[in-house]
C-alpha positions as CSV (number, residue, x, y, z in Angstrom):
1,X,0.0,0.0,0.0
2,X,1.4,3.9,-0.9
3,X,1.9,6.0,1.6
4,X,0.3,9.3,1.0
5,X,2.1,11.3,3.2
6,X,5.1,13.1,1.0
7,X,8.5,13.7,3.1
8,X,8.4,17.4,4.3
9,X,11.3,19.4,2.9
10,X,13.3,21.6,5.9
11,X,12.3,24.6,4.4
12,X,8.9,24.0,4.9
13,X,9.8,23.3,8.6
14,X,9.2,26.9,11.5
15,X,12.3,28.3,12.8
16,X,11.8,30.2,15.5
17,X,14.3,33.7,15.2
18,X,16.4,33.7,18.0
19,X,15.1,36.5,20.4
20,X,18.8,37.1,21.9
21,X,20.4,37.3,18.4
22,X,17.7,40.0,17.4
23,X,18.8,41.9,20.3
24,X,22.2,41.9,19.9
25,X,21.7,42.8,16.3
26,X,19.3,45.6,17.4
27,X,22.2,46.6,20.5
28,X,25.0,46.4,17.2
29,X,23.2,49.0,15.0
30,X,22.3,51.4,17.5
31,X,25.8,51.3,19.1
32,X,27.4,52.3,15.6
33,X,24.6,55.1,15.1
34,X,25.7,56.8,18.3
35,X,29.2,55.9,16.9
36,X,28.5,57.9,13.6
37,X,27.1,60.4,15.6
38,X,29.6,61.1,17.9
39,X,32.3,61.3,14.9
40,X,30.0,64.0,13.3
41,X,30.6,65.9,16.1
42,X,33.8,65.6,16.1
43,X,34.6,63.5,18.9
44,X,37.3,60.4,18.6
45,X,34.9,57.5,19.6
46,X,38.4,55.5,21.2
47,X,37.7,58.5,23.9
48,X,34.8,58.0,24.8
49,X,34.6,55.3,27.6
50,X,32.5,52.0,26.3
51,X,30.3,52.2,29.3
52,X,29.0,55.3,28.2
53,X,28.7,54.4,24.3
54,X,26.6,51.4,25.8
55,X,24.5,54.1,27.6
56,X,23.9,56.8,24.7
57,X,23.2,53.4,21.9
58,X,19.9,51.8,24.7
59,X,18.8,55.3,24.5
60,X,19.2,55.9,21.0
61,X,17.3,52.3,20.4
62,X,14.9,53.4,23.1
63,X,14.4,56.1,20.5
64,X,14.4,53.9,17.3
65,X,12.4,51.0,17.8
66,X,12.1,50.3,13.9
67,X,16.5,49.1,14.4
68,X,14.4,46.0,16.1
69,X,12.4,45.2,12.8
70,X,15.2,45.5,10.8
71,X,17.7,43.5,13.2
72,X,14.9,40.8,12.8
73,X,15.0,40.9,9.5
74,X,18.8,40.8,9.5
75,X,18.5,37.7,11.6
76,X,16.4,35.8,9.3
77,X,18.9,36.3,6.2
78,X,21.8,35.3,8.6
79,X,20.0,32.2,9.4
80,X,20.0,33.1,13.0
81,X,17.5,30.5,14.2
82,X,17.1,29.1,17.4
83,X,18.6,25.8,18.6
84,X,16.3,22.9,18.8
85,X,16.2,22.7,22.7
86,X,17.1,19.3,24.2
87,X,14.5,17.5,26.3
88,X,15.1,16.4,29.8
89,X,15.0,12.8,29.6
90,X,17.8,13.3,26.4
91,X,19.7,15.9,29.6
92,X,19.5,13.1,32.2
93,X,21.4,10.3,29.8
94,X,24.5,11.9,29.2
């Protein structure tokens, strides 16, 4: 007897976008923003101390919410899925 059911190609499969890797995306391009910024002015950016580049790029992405979208998107052309999670009982044998 046929089986009916076809094989289901991997591309066909969801893929969850890794939430931290969006961030960090989102964190990268706002951080280079103030960067530009700061350079504009004028300012050598290897002055300026990284805790408060860190400070200046969550406001600036506090202030930009669209670098999210657009990280996400980056994300998904990277390929930056999430790992398949491993389940307890597969934890507890090794």
């Amino acid at each position: 007897m046929a089986n009916s059911s076809l094989p289901q190609s991997s591309l066909d499969t969801f893929q969850p976008i890794s939430a931290s890797a969006v961030h960090v995306l989102a964190r990268m391009a706002a951080r280079r923003a103030v960067q530009e910024e700061l350079r504009s002015e004028g300012v050598r950016v290897s002055l300026v101390k990284p805790a408060e580049l860190s400070v200046k790029a969550q406001a600036y992405l506090a202030d930009h919410p669209e670098l999210y979208r657009e990280a996400k998107e980056r994300a998904q052309r990277l390929g930056m899925f999430e790992k398949p999670r491993r389940s307890a009982t597969a934890q507890s044998l090794c």
